[in-house]
C-alpha positions in Angstrom: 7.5 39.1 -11.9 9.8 38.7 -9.7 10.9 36.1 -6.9 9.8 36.5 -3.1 11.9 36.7 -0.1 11.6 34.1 2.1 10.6 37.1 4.8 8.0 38.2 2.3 6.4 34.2 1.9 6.6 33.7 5.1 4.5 36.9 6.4 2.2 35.7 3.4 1.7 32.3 4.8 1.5 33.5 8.2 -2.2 34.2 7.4 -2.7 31.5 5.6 -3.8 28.1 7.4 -1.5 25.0 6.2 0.3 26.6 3.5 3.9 26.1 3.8 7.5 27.0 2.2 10.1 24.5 1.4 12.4 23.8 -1.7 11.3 26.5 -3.0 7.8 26.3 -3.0 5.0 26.7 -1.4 2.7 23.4 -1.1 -0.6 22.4 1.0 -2.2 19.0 1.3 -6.3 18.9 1.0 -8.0 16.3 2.4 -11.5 14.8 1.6 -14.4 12.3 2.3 -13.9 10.4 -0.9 -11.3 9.9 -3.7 -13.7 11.4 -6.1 -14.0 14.5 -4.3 -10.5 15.1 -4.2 -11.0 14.5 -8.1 -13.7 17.3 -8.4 -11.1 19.6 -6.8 -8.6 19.0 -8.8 -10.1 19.6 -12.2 -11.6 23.1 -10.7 -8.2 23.4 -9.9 -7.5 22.9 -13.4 -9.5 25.2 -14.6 -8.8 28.0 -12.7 -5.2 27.5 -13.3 -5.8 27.2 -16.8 -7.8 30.6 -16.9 -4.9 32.3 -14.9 -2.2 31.0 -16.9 -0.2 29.6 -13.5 -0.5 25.9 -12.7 0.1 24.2 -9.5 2.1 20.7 -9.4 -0.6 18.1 -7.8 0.1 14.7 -5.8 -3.4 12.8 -6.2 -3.8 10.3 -3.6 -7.2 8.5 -1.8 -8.7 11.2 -0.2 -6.0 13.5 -0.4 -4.7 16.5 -2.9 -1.1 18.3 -2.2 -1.0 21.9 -4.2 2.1 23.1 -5.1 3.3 26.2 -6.7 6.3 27.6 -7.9 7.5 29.5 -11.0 9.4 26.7 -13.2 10.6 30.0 -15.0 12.1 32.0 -11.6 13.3 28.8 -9.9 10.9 30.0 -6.7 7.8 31.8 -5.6 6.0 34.9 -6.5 3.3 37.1 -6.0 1.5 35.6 -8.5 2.2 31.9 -6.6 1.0 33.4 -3.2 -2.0 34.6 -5.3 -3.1 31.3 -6.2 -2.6 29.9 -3.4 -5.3 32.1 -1.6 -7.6 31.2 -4.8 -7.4 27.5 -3.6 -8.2 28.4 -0.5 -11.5 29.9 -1.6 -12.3 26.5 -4.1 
């Protein structure tokens, strides 16, 4: 797999609300009622992830998730980063 263009991402994220590309990723911040909530999403997160074999980096705050992806391995995104961000979306 190999890395996007930054033309490519961003015609990706155009249709996509809050996503957005910097150093070389692509990252979105989640916000919710309670810390636990935010908890909940994070370990269906997990396991999705898990299943798909591409895992996000996660900032766990009160009330508040960022999602990041990259490939560690490419040094950027991919199709395969753009796809789970539109899985997250659907959480």
């Amino acid at each position: 797999m190999s890395l996007l263009k930054s033309k490519q991402i961003s015609d990706e994220l155009d249709n996509m609300d809050g996503w957005v590309f910097e150093n070389n990723k692509i990252t979105k911040s989640y916000h919710f009622d309670n810390y636990m909530d935010g908890i909940k999403f994070v370990n269906i997160l997990a396991d999705k992830a898990e299943e798909l074999n591409h895992h996000p980096d996660l900032l766990v705050g009160w009330c508040e998730v960022s999602v990041s992806f990259t490939s560690h391995d490419k040094g950027g995104v991919t199709s395969a980063c753009i796809e789970m961000a539109k899985i997250v979306e659907k959480l």
